[in-house]
C-alpha positions in Angstrom: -38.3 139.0 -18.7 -39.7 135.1 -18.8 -37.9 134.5 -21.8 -34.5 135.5 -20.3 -34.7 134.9 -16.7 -36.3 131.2 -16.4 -36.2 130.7 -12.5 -39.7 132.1 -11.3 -38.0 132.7 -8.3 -35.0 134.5 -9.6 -37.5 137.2 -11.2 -39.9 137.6 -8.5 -37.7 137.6 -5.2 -34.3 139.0 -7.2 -35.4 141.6 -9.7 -39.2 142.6 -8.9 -39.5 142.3 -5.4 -36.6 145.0 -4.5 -38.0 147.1 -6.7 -41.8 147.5 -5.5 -40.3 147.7 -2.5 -38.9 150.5 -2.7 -41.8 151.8 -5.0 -44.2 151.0 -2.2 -42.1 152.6 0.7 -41.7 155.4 -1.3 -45.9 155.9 -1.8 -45.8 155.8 2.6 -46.7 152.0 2.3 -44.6 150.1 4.6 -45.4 146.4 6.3 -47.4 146.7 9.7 -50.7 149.2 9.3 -49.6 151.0 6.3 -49.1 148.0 3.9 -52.7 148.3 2.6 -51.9 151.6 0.8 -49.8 150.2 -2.0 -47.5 147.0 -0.9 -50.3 145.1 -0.8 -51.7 145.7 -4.1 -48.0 145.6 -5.8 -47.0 142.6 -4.1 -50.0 140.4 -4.7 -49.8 141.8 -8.6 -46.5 140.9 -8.9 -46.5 137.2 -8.0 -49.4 136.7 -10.3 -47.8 138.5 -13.2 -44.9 136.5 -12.7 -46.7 133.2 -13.0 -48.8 134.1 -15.5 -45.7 135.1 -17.9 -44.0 132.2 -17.3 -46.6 130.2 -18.5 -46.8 131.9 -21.9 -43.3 131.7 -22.7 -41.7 128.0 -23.3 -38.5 129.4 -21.4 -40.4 130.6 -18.7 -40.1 128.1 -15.8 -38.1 124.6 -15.9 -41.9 122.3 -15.4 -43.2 124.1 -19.0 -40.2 122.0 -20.9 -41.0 118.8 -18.3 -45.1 119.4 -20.2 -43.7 119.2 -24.0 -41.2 116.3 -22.8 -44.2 114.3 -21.5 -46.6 115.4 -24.5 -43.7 114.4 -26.7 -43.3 110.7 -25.0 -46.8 110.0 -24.3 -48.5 111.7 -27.2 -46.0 111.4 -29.9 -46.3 115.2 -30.2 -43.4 117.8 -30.4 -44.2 121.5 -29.0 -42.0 123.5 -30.3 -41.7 127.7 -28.4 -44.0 128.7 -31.1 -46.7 126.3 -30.5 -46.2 127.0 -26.6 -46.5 130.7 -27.3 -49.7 130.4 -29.5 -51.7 128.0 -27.2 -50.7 130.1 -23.9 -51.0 134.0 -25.2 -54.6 134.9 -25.5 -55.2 133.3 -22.3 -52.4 134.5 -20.3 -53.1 137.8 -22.0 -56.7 137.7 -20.8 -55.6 136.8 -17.2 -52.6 139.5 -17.2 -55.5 141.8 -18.0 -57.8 140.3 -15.2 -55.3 140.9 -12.2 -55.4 144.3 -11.6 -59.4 144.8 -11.6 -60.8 146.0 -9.2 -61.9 143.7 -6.2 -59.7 141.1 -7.3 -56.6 142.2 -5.0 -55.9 141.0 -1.5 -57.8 143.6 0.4 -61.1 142.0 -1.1 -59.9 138.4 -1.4 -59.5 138.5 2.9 -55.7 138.8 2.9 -56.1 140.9 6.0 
């Protein structure tokens, strides 16, 4: 979704959010006393998967093109979308996998 959809905020809040909404109301998970059972966990993995992808991908928020156009005037060095994609996948891949362990999410991290 990065890739076609560069505003993070246009993918998380417009396309993701009404849908783990409804996935999380739908598993009895509603905000207020209930919110631990699922919306928590959904919501808090959504907005880090969101960041996370648009870091790997070149098109995946407007300050990753503002990063090759200072590298490019200061450094005399072009980044092209492969370049981006090759530097940023292994670790984005490495945090995408990282997220959803367990005692990461917002019950443990004192989001109460």
């Amino acid at each position: 979704m990065p890739p076609a959809t560069p505003s993070i905020t246009a993918r998380a809040g417009g396309i993701l959010f009404p849908v783990l909404r409804s996935l999380s109301s739908s598993m009895g998970s509603e905000p207020g006393p209930t919110a631990k059972k699922a919306g928590a966990f959904l919501m808090f993995n959504e907005l880090q998967v969101v960041l996370i992808t648009s870091a790997i991908f070149f098109t995946g928020g407007a300050p990753n093109s503002l990063m090759a156009r200072l590298a490019k005037d200061t450094f005399k060095y072009n980044i092209t979308w492969m370049n981006w994609f090759i530097a940023a996948v292994v670790p984005g891949l490495v945090s995408l996998l990282v997220i959803p362990w367990p005692g990461s999410g917002p019950r443990q991290a004192g989001c109460d």
